[in-house]
DRENROTOR-559299 format. One record per residue: x, y, z of N, C-alpha, C in turn. Coordinates in pm, whole numbers, padded with zeros to 5 digits, always signed. Each point is the difference from the previous one (the first is absolute). Example, Ala and Ser with C-alpha at 12.3 -4.5 7.8 and 13.67 -1.06 7.14 Angstrom:
// DRENROTOR-559299
+01319-00569+00780-00089+00119+00000+00090+00120+00000;-00035+00105-00072+00082+00119+00006-00077+00109+00073;
This chain:
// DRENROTOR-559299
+00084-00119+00000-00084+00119+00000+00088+00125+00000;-00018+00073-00091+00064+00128-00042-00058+00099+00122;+00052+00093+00123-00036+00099+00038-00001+00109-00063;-00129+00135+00035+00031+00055-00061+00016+00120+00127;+00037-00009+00094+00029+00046+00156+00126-00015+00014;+00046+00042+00075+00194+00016+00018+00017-00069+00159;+00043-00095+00008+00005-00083+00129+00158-00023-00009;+00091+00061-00052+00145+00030-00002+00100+00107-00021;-00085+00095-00011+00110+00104+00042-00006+00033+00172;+00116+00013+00051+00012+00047+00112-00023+00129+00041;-00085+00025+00126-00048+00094+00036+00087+00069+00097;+00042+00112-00010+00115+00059+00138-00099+00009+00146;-00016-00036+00061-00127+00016+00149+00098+00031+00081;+00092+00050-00033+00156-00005+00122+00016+00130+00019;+00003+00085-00118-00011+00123-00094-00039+00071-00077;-00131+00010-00005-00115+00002-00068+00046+00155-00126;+00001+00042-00100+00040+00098-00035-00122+00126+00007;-00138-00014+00032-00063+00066+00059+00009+00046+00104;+00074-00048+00099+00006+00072+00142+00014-00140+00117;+00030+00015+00102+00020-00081+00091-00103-00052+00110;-00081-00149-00092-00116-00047+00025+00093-00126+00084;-00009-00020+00127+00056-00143+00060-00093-00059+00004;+00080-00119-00043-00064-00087+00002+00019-00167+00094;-00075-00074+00073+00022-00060+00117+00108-00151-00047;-00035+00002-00143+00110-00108-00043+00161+00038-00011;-00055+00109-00093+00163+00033-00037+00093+00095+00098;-00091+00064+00090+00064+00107+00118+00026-00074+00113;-00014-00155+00055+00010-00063+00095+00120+00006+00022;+00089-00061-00061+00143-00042-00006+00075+00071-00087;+00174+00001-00021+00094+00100-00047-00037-00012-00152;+00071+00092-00037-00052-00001-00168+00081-00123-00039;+00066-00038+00037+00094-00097-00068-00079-00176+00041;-00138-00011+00059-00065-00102+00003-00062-00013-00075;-00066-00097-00086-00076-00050-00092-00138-00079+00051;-00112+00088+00025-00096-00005+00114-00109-00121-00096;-00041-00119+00056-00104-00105-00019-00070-00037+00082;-00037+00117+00077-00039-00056+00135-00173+00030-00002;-00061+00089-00006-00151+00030+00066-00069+00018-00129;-00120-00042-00005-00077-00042-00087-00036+00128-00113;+00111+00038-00015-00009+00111-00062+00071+00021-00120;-00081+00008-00140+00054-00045-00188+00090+00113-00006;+00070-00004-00098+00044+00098-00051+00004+00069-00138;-00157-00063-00037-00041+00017-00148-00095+00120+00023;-00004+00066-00135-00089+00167+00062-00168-00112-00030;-00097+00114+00038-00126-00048-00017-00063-00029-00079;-00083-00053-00013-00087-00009-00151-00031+00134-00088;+00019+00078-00100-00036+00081-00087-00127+00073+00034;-00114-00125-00004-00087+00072+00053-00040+00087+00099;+00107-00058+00131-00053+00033+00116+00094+00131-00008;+00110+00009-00010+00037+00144-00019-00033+00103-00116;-00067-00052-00074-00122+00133-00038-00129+00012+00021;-00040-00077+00087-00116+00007+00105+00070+00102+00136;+00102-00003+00040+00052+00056+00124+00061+00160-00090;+00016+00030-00133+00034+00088-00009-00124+00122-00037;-00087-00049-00061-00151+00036+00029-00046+00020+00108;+00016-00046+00109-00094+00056+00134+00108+00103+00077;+00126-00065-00042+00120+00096+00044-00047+00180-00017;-00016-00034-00160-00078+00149-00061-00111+00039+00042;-00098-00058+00104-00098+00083+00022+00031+00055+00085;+00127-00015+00091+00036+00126+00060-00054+00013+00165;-00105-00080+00016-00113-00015+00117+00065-00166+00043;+00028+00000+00180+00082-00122+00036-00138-00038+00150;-00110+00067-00012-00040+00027+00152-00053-00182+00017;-00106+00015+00077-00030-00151+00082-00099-00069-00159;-00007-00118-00010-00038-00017-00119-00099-00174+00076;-00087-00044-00089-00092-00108+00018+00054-00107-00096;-00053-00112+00031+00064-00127-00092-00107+00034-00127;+00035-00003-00122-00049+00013-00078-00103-00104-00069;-00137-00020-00021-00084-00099-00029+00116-00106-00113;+00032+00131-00123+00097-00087-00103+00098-00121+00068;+00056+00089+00105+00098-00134+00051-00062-00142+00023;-00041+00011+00124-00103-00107+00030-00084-00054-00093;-00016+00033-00112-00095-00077-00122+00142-00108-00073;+00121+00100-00001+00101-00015-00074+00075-00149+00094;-00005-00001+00126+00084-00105+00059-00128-00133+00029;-00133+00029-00015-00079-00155-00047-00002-00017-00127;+00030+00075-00087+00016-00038-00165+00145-00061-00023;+00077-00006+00105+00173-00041+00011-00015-00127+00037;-00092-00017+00169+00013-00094+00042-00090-00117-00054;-00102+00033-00089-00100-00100-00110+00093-00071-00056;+00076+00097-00090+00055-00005-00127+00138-00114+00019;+00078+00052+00158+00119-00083+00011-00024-00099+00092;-00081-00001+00085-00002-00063+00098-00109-00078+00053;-00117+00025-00121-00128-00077+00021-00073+00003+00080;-00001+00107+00073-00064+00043+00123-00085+00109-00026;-00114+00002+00061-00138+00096-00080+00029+00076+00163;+00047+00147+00022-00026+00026+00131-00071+00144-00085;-00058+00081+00143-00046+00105+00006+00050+00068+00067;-00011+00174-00120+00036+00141+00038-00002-00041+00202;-00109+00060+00035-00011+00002+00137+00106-00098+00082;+00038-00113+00008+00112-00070+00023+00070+00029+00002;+00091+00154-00033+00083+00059-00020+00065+00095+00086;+00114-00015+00100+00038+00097+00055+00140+00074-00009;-00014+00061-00057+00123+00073-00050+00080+00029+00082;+00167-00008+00032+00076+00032+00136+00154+00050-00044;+00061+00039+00051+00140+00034-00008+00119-00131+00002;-00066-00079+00011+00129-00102-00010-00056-00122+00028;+00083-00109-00011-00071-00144+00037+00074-00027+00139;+00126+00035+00057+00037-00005+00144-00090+00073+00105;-00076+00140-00032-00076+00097+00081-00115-00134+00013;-00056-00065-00115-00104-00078+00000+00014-00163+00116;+00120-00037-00062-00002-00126+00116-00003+00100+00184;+00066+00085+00001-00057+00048+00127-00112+00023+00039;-00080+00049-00072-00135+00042-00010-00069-00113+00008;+00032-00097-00048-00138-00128+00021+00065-00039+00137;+00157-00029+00059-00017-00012+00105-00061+00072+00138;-00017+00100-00034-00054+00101+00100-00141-00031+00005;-00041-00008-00122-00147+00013-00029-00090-00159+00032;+00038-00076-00014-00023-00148-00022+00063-00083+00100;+00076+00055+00096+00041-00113+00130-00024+00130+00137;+00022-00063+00066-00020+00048+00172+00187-00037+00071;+00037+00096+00047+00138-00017+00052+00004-00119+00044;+00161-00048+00026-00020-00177+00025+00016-00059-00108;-00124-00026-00068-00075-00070-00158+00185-00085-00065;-00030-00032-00020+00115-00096-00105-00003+00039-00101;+00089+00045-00059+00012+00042-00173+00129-00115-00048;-00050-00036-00111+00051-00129-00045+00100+00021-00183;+00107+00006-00005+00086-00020-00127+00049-00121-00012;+00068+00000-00107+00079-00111-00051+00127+00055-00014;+00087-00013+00043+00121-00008-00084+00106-00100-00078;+00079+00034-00077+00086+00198-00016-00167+00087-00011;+00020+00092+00028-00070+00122-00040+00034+00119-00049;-00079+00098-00071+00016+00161+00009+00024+00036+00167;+00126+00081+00002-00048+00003+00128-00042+00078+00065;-00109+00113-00059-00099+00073+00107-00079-00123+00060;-00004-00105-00086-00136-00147+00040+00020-00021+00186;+00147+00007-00008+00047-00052+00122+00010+00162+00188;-00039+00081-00093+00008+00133+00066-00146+00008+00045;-00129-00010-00068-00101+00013+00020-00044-00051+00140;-00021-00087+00034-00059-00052+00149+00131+00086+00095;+00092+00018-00015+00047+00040+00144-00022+00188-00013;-00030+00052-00108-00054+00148-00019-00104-00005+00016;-00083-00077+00016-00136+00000+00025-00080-00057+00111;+00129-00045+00085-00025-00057+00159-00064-00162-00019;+00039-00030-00144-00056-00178+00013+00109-00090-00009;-00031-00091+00040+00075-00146+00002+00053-00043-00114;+00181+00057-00039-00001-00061-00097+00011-00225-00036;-00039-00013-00104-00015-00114+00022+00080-00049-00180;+00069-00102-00001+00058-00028-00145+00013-00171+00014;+00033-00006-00149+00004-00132+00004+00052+00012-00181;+00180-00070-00011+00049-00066-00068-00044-00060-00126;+00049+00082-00107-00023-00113-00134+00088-00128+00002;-00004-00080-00129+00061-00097+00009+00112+00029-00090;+00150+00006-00014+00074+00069-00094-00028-00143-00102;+00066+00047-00105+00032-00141-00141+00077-00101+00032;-00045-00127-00007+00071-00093+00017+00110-00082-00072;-00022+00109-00120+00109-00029-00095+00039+00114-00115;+00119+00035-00030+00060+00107-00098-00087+00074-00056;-00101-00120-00090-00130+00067-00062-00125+00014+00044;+00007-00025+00146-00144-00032+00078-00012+00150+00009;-00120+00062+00055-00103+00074+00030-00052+00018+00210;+00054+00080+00004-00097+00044+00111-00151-00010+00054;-00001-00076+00092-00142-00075+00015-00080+00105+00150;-00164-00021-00036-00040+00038+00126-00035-00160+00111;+00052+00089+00138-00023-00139+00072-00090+00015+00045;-00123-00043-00009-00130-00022+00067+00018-00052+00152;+00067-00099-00002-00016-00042+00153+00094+00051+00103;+00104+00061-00091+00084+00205+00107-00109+00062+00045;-00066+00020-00127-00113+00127+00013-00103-00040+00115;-00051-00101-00018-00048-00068+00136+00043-00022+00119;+00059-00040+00019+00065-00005+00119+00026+00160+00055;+00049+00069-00074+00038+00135+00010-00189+00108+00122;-00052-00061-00066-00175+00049+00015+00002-00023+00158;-00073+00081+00081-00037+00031+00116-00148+00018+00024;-00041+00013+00106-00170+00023+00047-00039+00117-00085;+00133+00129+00023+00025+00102+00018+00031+00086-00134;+00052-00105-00066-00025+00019-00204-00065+00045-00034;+00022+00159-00073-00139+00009-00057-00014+00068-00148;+00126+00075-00015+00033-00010-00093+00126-00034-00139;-00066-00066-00096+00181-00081-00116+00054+00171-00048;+00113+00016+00003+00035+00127-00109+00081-00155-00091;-00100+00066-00145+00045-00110-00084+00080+00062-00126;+00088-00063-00055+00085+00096-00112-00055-00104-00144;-00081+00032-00146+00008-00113-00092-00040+00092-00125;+00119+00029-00079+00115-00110+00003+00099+00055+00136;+00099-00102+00019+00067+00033+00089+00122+00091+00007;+00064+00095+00089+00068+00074+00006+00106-00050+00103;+00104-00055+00022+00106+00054-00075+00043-00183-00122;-00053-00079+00043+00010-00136-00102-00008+00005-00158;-00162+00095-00013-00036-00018-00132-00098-00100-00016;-00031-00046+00073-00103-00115-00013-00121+00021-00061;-00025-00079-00085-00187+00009-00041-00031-00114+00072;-00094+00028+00111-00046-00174+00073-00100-00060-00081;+00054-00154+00000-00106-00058-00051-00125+00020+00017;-00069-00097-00078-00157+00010+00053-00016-00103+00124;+00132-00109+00025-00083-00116+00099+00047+00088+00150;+00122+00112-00043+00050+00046+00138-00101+00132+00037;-00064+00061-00072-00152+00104+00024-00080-00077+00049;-00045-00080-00029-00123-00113+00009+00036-00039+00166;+00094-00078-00037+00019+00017+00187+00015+00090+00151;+00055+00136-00092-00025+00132+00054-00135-00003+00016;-00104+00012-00115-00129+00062+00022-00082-00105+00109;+00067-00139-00020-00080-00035+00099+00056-00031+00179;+00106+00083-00002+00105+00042+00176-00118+00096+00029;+00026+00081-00119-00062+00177+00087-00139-00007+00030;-00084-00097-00085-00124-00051+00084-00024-00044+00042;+00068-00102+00040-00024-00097+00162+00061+00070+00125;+00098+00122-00037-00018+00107+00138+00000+00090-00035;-00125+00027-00064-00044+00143-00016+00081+00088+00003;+00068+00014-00108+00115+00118+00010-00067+00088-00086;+00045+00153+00025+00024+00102-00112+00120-00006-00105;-00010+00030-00086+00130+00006-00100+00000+00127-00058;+00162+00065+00004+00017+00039-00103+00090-00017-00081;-00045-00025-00167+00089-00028-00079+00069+00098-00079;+00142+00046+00027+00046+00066-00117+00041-00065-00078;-00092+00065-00130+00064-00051-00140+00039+00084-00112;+00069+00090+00087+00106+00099-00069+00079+00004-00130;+00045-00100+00032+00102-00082-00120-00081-00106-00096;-00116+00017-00039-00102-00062-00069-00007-00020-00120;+00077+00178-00047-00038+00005-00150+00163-00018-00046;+00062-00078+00059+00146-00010-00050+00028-00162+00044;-00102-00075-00065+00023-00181-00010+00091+00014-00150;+00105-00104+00032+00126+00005-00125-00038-00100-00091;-00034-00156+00011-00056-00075-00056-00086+00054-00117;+00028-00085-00099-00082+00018-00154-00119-00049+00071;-00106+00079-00020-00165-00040+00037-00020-00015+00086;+00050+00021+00136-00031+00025+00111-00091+00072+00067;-00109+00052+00046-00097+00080+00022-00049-00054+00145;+00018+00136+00103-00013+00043+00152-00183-00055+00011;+00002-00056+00092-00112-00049+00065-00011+00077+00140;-00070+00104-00015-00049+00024+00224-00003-00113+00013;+00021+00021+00170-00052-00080+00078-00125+00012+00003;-00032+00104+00017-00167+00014+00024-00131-00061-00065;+00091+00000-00166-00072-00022-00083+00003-00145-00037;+00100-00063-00001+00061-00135+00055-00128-00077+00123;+00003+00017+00055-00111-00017+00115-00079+00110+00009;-00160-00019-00024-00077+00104+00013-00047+00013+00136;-00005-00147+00113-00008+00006+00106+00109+00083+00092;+00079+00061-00048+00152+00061+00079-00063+00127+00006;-00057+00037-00123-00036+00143-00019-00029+00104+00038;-00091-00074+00137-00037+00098+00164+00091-00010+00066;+00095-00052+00036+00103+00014+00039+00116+00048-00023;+00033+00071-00145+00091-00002-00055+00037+00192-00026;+00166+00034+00008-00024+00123-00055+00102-00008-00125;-00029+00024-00128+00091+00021-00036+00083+00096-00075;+00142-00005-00016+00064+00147+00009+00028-00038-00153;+00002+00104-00062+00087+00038-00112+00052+00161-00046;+00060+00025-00099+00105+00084-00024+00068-00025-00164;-00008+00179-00009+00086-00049-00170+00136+00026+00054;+00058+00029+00138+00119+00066+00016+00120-00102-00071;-00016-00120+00019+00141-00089-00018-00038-00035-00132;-00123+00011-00085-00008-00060-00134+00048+00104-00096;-00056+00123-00004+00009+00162-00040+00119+00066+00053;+00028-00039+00117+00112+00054+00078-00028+00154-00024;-00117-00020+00153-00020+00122-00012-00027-00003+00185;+00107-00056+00097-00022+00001+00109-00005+00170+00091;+00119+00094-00055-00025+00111+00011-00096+00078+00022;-00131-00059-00069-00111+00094-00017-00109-00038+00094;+00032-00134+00121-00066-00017+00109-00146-00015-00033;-00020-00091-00112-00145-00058-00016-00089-00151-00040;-00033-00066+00140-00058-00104-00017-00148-00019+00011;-00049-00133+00013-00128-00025-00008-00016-00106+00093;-00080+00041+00120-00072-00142+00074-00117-00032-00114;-00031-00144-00032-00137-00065-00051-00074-00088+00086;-00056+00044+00111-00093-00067+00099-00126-00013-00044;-00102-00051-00062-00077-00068+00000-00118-00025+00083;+00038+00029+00151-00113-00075+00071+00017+00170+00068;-00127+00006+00028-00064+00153+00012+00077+00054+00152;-00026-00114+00078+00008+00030+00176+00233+00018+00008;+00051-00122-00044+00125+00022+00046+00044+00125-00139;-00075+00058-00061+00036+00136-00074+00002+00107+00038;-00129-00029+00106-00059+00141+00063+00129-00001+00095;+00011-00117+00120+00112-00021+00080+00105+00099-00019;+00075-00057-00139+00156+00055-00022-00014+00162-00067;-00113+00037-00073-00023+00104-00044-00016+00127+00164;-00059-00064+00092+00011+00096+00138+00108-00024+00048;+00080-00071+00016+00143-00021+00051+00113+00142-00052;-00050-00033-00173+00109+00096-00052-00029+00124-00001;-00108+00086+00040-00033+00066+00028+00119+00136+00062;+00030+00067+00043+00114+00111+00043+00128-00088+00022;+00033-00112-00066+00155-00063+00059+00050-00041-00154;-00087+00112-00166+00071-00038-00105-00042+00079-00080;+00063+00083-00082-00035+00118-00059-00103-00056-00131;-00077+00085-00064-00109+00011-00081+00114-00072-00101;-00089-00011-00157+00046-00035-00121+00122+00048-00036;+00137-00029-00026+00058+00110-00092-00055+00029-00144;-00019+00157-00033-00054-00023-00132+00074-00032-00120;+00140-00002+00023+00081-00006-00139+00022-00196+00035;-00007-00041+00082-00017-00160-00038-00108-00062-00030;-00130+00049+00040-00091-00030-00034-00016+00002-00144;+00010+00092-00087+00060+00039-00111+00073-00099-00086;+00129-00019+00073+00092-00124-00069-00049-00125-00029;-00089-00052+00140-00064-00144+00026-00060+00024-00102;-00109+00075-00037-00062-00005-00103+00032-00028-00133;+00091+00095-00018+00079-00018-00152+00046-00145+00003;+00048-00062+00073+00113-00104+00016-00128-00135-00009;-00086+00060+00045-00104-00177-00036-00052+00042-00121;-00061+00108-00035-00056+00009-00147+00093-00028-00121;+00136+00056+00037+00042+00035-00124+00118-00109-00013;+00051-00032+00152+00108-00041-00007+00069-00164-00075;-00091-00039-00050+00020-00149+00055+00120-00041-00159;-00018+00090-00093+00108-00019-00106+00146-00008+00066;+00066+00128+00099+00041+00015+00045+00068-00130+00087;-00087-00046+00095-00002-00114+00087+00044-00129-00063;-00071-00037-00130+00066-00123-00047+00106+00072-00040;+00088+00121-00083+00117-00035-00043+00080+00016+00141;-00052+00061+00137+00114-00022+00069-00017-00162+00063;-00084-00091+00038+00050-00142-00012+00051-00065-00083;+00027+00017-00093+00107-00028-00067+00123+00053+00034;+00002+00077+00025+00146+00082+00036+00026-00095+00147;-00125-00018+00070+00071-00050+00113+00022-00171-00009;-00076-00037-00112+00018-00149-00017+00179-00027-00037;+00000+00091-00083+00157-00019-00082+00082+00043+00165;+00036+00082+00100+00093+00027+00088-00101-00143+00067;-00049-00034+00039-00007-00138+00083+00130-00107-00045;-00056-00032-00138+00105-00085-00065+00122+00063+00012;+00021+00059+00000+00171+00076+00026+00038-00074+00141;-00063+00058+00089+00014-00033+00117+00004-00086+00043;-00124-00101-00033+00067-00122+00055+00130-00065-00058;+00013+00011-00157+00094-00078-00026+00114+00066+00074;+00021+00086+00069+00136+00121+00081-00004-00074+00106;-00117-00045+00053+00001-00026+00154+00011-00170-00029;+00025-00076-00075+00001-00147-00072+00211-00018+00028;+00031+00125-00021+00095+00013-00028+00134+00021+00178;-00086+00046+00085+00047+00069+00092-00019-00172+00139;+00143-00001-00028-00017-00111+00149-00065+00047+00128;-00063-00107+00019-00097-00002+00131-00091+00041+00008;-00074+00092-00102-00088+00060+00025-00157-00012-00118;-00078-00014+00077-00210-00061-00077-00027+00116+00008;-00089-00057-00109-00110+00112+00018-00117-00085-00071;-00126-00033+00007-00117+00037-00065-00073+00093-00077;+00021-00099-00158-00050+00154-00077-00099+00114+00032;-00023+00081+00034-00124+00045+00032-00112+00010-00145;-00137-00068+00037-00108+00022-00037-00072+00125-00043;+00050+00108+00045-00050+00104+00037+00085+00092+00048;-00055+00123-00062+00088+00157+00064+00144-00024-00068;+00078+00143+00065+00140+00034-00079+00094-00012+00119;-00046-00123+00114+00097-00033+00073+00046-00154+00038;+00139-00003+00027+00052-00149+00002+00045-00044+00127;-00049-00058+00065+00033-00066+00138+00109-00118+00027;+00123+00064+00027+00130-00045-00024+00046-00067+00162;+00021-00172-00009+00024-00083+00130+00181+00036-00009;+00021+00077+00094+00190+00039-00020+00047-00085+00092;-00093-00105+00124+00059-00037+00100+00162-00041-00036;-00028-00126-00113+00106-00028-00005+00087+00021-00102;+00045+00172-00010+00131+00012-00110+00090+00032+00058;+00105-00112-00075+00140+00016+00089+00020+00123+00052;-00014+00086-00121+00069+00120-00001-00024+00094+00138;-00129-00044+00022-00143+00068+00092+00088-00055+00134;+00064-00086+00008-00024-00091+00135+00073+00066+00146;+00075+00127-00039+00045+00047+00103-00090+00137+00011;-00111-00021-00005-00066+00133+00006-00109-00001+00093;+00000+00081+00094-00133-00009+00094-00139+00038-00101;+00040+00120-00104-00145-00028-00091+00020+00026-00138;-00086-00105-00093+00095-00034-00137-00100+00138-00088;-00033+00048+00032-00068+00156-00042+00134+00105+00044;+00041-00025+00120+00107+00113+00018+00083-00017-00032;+00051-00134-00040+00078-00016-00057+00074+00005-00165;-00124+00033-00061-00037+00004-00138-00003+00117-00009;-00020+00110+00093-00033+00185+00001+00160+00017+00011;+00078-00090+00084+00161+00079+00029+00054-00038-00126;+00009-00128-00034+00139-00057-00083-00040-00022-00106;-00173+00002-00043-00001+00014-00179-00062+00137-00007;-00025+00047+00065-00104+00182+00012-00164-00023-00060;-00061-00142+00020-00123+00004-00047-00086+00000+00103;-00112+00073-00007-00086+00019+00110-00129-00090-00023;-00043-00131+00131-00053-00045-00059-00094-00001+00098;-00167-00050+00072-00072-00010+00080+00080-00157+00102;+00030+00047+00147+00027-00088+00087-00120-00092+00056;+00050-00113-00058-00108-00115+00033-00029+00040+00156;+00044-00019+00130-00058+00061+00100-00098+00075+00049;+00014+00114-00092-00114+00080-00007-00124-00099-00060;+00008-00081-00048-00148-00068-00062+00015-00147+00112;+00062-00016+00071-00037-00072+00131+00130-00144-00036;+00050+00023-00124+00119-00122+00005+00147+00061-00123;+00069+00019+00201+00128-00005-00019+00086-00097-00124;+00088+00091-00053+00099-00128-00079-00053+00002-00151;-00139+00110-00032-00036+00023-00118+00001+00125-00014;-00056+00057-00154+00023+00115-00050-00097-00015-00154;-00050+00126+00024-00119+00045-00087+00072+00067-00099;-00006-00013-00149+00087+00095-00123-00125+00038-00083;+00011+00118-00018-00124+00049-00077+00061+00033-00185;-00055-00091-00048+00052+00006-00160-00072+00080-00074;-00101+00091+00036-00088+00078-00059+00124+00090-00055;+00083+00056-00072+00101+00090-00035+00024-00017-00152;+00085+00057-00062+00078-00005-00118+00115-00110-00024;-00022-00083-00108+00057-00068-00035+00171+00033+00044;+00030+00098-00048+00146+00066+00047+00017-00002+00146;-00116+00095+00088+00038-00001+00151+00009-00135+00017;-00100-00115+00031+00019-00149+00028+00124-00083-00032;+00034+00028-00126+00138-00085-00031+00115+00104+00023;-00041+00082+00075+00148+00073+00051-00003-00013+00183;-00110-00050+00064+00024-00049+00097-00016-00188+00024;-00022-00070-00095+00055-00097-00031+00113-00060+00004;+00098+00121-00121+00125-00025+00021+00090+00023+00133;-00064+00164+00071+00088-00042+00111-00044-00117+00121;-00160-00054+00002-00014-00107+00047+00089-00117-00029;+00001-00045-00091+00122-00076-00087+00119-00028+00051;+00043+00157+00057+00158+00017+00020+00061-00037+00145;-00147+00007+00094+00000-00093+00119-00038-00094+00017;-00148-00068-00055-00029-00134+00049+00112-00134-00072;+00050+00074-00151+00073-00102-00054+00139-00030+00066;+00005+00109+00102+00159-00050+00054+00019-00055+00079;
């Protein structure tokens, strides 16, 4: 497939020649690091959406603004179309982020105490939520691959065992973040039927939804997946990581069941600012217009997968599982030689090759590391090579 979008020239975000916009990837660490760390592309936006943002730019007027009917018509004509799911406008709650949101259902949907329940590895606000919100955090272990080419499994009977009186609500990630996982249907199926034999709440982010890598692959809710979950269920989405348009602080709760809507809708109430209007804006452009856009950048990210693994095929001691999903690769460093005198193989990779990568720790298991390949063909194989220049020695 011929692009007709530019997913390879490199963008300066270090040094912007407009003026000095920092930015949280590239301003973290010295200029001389080669940053792969936070879920953050380095491809500009879809066409559309920046002449949708340069149009409202021009009206000149920034004051408090309403979700627009268009949007909400625009994200059930998305979610029909991709995801087979018939929801309604009203179902719709528009928010500043999908982290503000997992707080928000915990506040809103448990009683202090309450058990809030993850899986890990995780994102790890997943793992921040219950102790910011005065609940019980509670986790329970995937199963890693049992072999070179195996796959990351959910453990049902972790997850069980994990469950308390006091459980009350899953923060669920699908697809998964930081693995890549698309879960099967027999490992949902057994989910949908945990969370109803103890009445749990869920919420599912499925953030990383519209970025399945697989030829013909197509995102299933949970919700929609089980129509019985549905009252129970919140779920989050976002064009930020597909559009890469996290900057502009605009997501979507899709709750469904009238009472836990009303719930989280009074929760957020004075603890989260109104709409932004210039993302509201973007979201829009980015589901109507965007989706040309979207397939040529999976492709872009299908081709750096294959790079990668065959790099990481190459590098003693060290797995990974292709990821399914999203523009990140979940890298097992326990055992590279190279790694082996290092208290952490992330800091160790920031001193002696200068690549900045997400510390497995932070997502609840030490000894790994999150690489975000969403970038330019050039940036990736120029921190490759200095990856290269340590794990191969």
């Amino acid at each position: 497939m011929t692009s007709t979008f530019d997913f390879a020239t490199p963008i300066d975000r270090r040094h912007p020649s407009d003026g000095d916009w920092p930015s949280q990837k590239w301003h973290r660490f010295d200029a001389d690091v080669l940053p792969l760390w936070v879920a953050d592309m380095d491809f500009r936006s879809p066409p559309a959406v920046i002449e949708a943002l340069r149009a409202r730019v021009d009206h000149g007027v920034y004051g408090y603004g309403l979700v627009p009917s268009s949007l909400r018509e625009t994200l059930c004509e998305w979610s029909a179309e991709h995801y087979g799911w018939s929801i309604e406008p009203d179902w719709q709650l528009w928010l500043p982020g999908v982290v503000p949101a997992l707080h928000m259902a915990s506040l809103a949907l448990t009683e202090p105490g309450d058990g809030v329940l993850t899986v890990t590895p995780i994102y790890p606000p997943f793992l921040q939520v219950a102790r910011r919100t005065g609940r019980e955090p509670q986790q329970a272990a995937m199963r890693p691959p049992e072999t070179p080419d195996g796959d990351w499994r959910l453990d049902l009977e972790a997850l069980e065992a994990a469950i308390t009186p006091r459980t009350r609500l899953l923060l669920w990630c699908h697809p998964h973040n930081p693995t890549g996982r698309v879960w099967s249907a027999a490992e949902l199926e057994g989910l949908a039927a945990l969370v109803e034999r103890h009445d749990l709440l869920v919420v599912s982010d499925e953030l990383h939804c519209d970025l399945l890598l697989d030829d013909g692959a197509r995102h299933r809710p949970l919700a929609a997946m089980f129509p019985a979950l549905a009252e129970r269920t919140l779920t989050l989405w976002a064009p930020s990581k597909t559009f890469n348009l996290a900057g502009l602080t605009t997501a979507c709760a899709v709750i469904p069941d009238a009472g836990l809507r009303r719930r989280f809708a009074e929760q957020a109430k004075g603890l989260q600012p109104d709409g932004n209007v210039l993302g509201l804006v973007a979201a829009e452009a980015a589901y109507r217009h965007g989706e040309p856009w979207r397939q040529a950048l999976l492709e872009t990210l299908r081709g750096h997968r294959r790079r990668l693994a065959e790099r990481v095929a190459s590098w003693p001691g060290v797995r990974m599982a292709a990821p399914q999903s999203t523009y990140l690769a979940w890298l097992d460093l326990r055992e590279a030689p190279a790694l082996q005198d290092a208290d952490s193989p992330q800091q160790a990779l920031l001193e002696r090759a200068g690549v900045a990568l997400s510390d497995g720790a932070d997502f609840g298991w030490p000894g790994f590391a999150r690489l975000n390949f969403g970038t330019t063909a050039e940036q990736l194989e120029a921190a490759l090579e200095r990856m290269d220049t340590l794990l191969k020695s």
